[in-house]
C-alpha positions in Angstrom: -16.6 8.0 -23.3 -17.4 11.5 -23.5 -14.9 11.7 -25.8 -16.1 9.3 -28.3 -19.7 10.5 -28.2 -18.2 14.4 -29.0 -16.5 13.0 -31.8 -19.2 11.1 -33.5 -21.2 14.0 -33.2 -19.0 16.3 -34.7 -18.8 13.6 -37.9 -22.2 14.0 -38.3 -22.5 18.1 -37.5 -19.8 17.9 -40.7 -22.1 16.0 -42.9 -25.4 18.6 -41.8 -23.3 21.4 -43.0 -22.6 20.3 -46.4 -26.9 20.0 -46.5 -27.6 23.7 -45.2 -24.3 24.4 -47.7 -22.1 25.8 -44.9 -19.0 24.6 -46.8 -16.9 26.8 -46.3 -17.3 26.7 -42.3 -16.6 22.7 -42.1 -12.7 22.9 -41.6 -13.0 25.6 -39.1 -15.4 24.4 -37.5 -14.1 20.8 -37.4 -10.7 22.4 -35.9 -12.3 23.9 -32.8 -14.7 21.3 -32.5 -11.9 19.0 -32.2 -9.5 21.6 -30.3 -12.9 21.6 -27.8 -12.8 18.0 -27.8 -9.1 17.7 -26.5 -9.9 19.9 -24.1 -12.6 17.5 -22.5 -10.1 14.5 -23.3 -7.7 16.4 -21.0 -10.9 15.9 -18.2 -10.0 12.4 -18.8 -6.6 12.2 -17.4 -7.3 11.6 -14.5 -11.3 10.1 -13.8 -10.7 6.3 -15.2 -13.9 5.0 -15.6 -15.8 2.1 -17.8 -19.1 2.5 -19.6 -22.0 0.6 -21.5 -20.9 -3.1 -19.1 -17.0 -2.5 -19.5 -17.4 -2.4 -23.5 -15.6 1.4 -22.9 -12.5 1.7 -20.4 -11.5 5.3 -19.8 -7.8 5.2 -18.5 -4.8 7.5 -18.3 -3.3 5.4 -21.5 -6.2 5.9 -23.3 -7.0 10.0 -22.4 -3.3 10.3 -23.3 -3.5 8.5 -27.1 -6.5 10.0 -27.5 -5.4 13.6 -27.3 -2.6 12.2 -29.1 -4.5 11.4 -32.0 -6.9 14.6 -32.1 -3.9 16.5 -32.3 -3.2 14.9 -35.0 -6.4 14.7 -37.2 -6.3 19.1 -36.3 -3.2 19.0 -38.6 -4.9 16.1 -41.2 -8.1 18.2 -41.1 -6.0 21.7 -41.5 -4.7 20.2 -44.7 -7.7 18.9 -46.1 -9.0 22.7 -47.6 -6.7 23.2 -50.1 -5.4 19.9 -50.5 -9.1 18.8 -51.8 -10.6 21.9 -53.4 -10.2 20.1 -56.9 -11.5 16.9 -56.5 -15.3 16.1 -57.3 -16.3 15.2 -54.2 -17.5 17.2 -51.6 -15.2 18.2 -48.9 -17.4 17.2 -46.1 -17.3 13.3 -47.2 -13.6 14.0 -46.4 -13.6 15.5 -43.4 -16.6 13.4 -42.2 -14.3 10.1 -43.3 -11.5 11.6 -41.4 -13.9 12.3 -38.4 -15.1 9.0 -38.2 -11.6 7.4 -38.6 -10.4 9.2 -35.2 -13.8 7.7 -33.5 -12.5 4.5 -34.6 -8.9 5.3 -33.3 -10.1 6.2 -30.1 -12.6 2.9 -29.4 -9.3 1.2 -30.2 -7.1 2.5 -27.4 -10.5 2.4 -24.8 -11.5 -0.7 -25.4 -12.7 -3.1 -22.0 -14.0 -5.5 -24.5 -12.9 -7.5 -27.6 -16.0 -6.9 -29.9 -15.3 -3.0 -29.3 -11.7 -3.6 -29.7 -12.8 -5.3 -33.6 -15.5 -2.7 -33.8 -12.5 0.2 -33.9 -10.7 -1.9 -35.9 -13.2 -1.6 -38.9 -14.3 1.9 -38.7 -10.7 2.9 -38.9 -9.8 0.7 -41.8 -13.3 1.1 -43.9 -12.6 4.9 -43.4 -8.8 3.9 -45.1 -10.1 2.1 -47.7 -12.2 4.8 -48.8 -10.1 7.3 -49.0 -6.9 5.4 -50.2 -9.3 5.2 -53.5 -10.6 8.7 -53.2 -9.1 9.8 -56.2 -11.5 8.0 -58.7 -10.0 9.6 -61.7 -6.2 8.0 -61.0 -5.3 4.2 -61.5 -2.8 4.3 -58.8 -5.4 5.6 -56.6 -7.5 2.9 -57.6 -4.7 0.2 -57.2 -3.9 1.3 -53.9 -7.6 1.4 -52.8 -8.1 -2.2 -53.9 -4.8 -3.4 -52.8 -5.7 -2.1 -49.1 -9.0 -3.3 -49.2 -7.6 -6.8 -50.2 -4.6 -7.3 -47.3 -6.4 -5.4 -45.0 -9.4 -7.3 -45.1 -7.3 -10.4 -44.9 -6.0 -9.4 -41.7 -8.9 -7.9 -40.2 -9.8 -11.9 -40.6 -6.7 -13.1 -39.0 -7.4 -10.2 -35.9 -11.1 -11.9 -35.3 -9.9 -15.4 -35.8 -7.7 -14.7 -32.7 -10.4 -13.2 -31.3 -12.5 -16.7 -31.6 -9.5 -18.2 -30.2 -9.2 -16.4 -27.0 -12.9 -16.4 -26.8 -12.6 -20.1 -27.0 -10.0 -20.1 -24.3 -11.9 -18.2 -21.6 -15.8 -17.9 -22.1 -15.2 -14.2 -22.4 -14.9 -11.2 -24.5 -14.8 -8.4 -21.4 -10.7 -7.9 -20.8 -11.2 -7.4 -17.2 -12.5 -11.4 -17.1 -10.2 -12.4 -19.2 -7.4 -10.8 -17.6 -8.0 -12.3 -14.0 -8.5 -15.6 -15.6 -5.2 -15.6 -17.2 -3.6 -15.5 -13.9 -4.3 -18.9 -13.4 -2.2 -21.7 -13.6 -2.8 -23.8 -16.5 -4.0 -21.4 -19.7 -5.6 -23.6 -22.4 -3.4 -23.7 -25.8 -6.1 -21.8 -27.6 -5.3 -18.4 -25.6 -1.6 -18.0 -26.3 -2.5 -18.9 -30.4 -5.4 -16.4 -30.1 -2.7 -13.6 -29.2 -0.3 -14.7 -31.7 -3.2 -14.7 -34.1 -4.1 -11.0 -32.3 -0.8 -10.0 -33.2 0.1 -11.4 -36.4 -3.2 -9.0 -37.9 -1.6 -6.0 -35.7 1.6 -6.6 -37.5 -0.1 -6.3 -40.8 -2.1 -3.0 -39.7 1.6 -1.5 -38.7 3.4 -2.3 -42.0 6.4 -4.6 -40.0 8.1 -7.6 -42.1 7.3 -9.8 -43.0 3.6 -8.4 -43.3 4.8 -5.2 -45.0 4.6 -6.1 -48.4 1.2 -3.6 -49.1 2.7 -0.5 -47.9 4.8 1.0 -50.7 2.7 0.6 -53.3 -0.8 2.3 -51.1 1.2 4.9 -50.0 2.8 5.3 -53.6 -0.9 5.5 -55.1 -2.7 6.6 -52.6 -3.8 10.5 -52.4 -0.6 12.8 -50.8 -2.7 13.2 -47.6 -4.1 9.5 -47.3 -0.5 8.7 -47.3 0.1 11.7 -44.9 -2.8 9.7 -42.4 -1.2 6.2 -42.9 2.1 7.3 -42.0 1.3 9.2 -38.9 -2.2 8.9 -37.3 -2.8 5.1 -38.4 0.5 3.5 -37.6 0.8 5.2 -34.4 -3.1 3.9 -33.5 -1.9 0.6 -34.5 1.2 -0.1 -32.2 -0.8 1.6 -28.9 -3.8 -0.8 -29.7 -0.7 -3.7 -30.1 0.7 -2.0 -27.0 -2.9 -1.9 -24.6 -4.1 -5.4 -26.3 -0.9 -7.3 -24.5 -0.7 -5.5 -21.3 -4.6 -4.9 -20.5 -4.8 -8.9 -20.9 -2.1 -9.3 -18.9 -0.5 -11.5 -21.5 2.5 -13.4 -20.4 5.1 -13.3 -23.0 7.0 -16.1 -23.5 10.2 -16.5 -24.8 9.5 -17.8 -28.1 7.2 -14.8 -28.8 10.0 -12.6 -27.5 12.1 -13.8 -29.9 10.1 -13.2 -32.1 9.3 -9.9 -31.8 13.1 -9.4 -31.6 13.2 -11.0 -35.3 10.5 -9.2 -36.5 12.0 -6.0 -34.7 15.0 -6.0 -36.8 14.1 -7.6 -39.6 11.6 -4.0 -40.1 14.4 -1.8 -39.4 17.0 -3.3 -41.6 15.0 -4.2 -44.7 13.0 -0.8 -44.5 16.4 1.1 -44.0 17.9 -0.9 -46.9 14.8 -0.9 -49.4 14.8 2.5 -49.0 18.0 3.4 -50.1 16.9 2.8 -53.8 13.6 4.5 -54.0 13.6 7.7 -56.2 9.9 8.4 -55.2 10.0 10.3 -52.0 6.6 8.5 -50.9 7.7 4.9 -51.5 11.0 6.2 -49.6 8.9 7.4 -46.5 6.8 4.0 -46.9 9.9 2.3 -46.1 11.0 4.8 -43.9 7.9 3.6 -41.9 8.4 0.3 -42.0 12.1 0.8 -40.4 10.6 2.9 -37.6 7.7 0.3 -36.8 10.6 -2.0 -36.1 11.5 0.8 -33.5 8.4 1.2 -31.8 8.0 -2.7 -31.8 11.2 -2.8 -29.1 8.6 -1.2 -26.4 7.1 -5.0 -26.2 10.4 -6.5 -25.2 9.7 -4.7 -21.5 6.6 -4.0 -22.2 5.2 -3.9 -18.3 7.3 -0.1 -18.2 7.6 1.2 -21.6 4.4 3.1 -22.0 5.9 6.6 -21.7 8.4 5.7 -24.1 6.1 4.5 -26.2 4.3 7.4 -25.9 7.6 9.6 -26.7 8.2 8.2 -29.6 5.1 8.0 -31.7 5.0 11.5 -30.7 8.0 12.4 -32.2 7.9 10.5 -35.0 4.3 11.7 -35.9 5.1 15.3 -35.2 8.2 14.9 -38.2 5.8 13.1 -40.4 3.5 15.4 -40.6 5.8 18.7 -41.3 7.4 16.4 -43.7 4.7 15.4 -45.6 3.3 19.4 -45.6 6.5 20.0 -47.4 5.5 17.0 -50.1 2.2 18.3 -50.2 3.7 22.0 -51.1 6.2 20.7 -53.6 4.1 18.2 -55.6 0.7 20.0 -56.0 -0.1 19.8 -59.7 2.6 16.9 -60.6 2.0 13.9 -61.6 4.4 12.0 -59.4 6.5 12.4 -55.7 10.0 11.6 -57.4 13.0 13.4 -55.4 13.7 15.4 -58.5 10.5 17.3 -57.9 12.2 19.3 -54.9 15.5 20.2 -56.6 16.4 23.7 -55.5 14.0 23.5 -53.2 16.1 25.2 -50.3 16.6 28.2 -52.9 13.5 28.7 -53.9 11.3 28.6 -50.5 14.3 28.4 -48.1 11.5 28.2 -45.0 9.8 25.0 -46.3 13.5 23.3 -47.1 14.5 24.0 -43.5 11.2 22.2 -42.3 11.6 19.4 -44.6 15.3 19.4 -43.4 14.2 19.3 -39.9 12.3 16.7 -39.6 14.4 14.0 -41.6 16.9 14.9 -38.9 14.2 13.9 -36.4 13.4 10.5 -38.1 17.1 9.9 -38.5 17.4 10.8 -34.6 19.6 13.8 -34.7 19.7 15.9 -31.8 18.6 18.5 -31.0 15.5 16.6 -32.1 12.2 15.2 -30.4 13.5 11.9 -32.8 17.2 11.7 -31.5 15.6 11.6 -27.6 13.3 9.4 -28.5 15.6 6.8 -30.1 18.0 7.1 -27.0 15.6 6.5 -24.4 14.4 3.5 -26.3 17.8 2.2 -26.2 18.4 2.6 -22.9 15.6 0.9 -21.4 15.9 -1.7 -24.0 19.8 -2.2 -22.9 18.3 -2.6 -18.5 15.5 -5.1 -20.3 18.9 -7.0 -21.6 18.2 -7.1 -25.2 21.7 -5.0 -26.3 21.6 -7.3 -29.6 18.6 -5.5 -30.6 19.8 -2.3 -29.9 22.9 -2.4 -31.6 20.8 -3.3 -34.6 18.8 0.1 -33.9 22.2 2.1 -33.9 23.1 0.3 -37.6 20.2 1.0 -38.9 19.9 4.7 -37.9 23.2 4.8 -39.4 22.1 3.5 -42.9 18.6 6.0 -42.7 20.7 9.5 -42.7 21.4 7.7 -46.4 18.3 8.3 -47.9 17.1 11.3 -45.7 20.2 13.2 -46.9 20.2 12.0 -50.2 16.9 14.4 -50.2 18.4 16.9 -48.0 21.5 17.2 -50.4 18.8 17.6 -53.8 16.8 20.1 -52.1 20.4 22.3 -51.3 22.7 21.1 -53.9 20.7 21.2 -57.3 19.4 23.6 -59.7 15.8 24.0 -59.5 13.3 22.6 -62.3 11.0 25.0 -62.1 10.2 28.9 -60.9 8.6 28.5 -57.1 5.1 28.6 -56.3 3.1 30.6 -53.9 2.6 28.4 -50.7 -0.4 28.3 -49.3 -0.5 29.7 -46.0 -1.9 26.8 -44.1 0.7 24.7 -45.4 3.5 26.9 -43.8 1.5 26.8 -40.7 1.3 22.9 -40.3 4.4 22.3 -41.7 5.9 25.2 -38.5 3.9 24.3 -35.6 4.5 20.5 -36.1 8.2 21.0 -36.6 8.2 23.6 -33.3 6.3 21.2 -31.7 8.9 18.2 -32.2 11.7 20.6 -30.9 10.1 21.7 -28.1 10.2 17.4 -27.0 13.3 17.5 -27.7 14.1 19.9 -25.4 11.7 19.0 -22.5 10.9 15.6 -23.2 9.3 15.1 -19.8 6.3 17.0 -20.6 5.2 13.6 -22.7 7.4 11.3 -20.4 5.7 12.4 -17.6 2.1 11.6 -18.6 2.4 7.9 -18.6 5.9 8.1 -16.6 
């Protein structure tokens, strides 16, 4: 709770600043606010606790995402001060956006209630909306905006619809009631279409097929960084809330919805893996690229009573690569009017450092070792093989196969062509997110139990 009252405030100390005109302290001062912040989420760890009549539910999962995602919006935040110097509006509605977005992140993995469970739901995606259209001068940006707006409202309506359901079921919007009523015998039909309902809007909010059809085109138009925040913070905030959702009430799955998460599962992976194959735009490529790996993270649900480290593992990992990935994009396509692959011809002559990054984490998304992505992938597998679901997994393998495709068809333009142009001078926080994050993901790989362990 403390957590989420720091935060807020810090949103708003980022607003006072642009009045008293202390621009140019707001991104340092956001990054050790929030650095402060993780600290006193680390408190957390252990000292579960509920607050306001269960509405807030401090637990280890929830300390544990939450740091997850701070970590995160320090790198988002670190890349907002160059990234928006030229736009109209004021940095501080930015960073204040991006504030306020985590506050909504973390309500969503500490929910003990449905209405705050909806509650994170919309500060998150009213905070996307905004900034997916940020760029008022662009008609992509624009498009993308409106587009979001559109299928996201549609499935924030699908999300409280369940919500009505299971209301309807059990008399209750407090978890805690709801999960020890579930344990009865007999569960009234409305409870078991309110999740499916619940989950159907989640699906949408993760970008898996069928409900993925929004994706390319908002990352495509979006701002670089929006994209950079959809790709990483949001999708990962997305399949914990899934994740927390099913287990905190106590949901028994059934077969059928088994199966169909199975479906769904692979269906992500091999038409993101396959769609992406033909992109030329390196966005619309990592768009797909996300959609394949949502099908990943979605095989934590077929054991889902012992796959929260793993869980945890591998939105880690794939985060970590996203965002060193999308420095790189950030670096190369500064001043262009597109993402196309052609943009980062020569790229490994010209600024070898950057190239390696980009290199790196590819490798980790196509789960290469000695990668945090590669450890990741094979834990997955294995627990997914004891749950008994080897069909599934030896669609995983396939489709890892057909991603180093794409990944290297960038690696091999970045080393094998002739640059377009004379390289720039790189920014020096660029080089910084773009290390760290990368440093970060090989240190997992090497000592994966320092995440395992947390939620082991």
């Amino acid at each position: 709770m403390n957590t989420l009252i720091a935060i807020s405030g810090l949103g708003v100390l980022c607003l006072l600043f642009e009045i008293f005109n202390f621009r140019k302290a707001i991104v340092p001062v956001t990054i050790i606010g929030l650095l402060a912040i993780l600290g006193l989420t680390y408190a957390e760890f252990n000292a579960p606790a509920s607050f306001y009549n269960n509405m807030i539910v401090v637990s280890k999962f929830s300390a544990v995402f939450s740091a997850l995602f701070i970590v995160l919006t320090v790198f988002l935040i670190a890349l907002s001060h160059d990234f928006y110097e030229d736009h109209q509006t004021k940095i501080s509605d930015f960073i204040a956006i991006k504030i306020f977005m985590l506050a909504g992140a973390v309500a969503m993995v500490s929910f003990g209630n449905l209405a705050m469970f909806f509650l994170g739901i919309e500060v998150l995606s009213i905070s996307l909306y905004i900034l997916a259209a940020s760029n008022r001068l662009n008609v992509k940006s624009n498009e993308a905006g409106m587009k979001y707006f559109l299928m996201g409202s549609f499935a924030s309506g699908i999300i409280l619809f369940g919500i009505c359901f299971i209301y309807g079921a059990m008399g209750s919007f407090d978890v805690a009631e709801i999960t020890e009523w579930s344990r009865s015998a007999e569960l009234p039909i409305w409870f078991p279409i309110g999740i499916t309902l619940v989950t159907i809007g989640m699906l949408f909010k993760i970008a898996a097929v069928p409900f993925h059809f929004w994706a390319p085109d908002v990352y495509e138009g979006s701002p670089t960084l929006t994209t950079t925040t959809m790709s990483t913070l949001v999708k990962v905030v997305a399949i914990a809330t899934l994740y927390k959702l099913l287990t905190a009430m106590n949901a028994d799955l059934s077969d059928t919805y088994i199966n169909i998460i199975i479906v769904i599962s692979i269906a992500s992976m091999t038409v993101g893996n396959i769609m992406a194959l033909k992109q030329n735009n390196v966005k619309r490529m990592l768009a797909f690229s996300g959609i394949s790996h949502a099908g990943f993270m979605l095989m934590t649900l077929l054991n889902i009573s012992n796959s929260a480290g793993n869980l945890l593992y591998y939105t880690t990992a794939y985060s970590l690569s996203g965002i060193a990935a999308f420095a790189v994009i950030l670096y190369v396509c500064k001043n262009k009017n597109n993402e196309d692959i052609a943009n980062f011809n020569g790229l490994g002559k010209n600024n070898p450092l950057m190239a390696a990054v980009l290199t790196a984490s590819l490798l980790s998304m196509a789960g290469i070792p000695i990668f945090a992505g590669f450890f990741a992938k094979m834990f997955l597998f294995t627990q997914t093989i004891e749950a008994g679901y080897l069909i599934v997994v030896i669609a995983a393998v396939i489709n890892s196969i057909i991603s180093v495709g794409y990944y290297f068809k960038l690696i091999l333009a970045m080393y094998n062509k002739e640059a377009n142009e004379e390289a720039t001078k790189t920014p020096f926080v660029l080089y910084a997110v773009a290390i760290v994050s990368i440093l970060l993901n090989i240190v997992l790989g090497l000592f994966p139990s320092v995440v395992l362990d947390l939620l082991g």
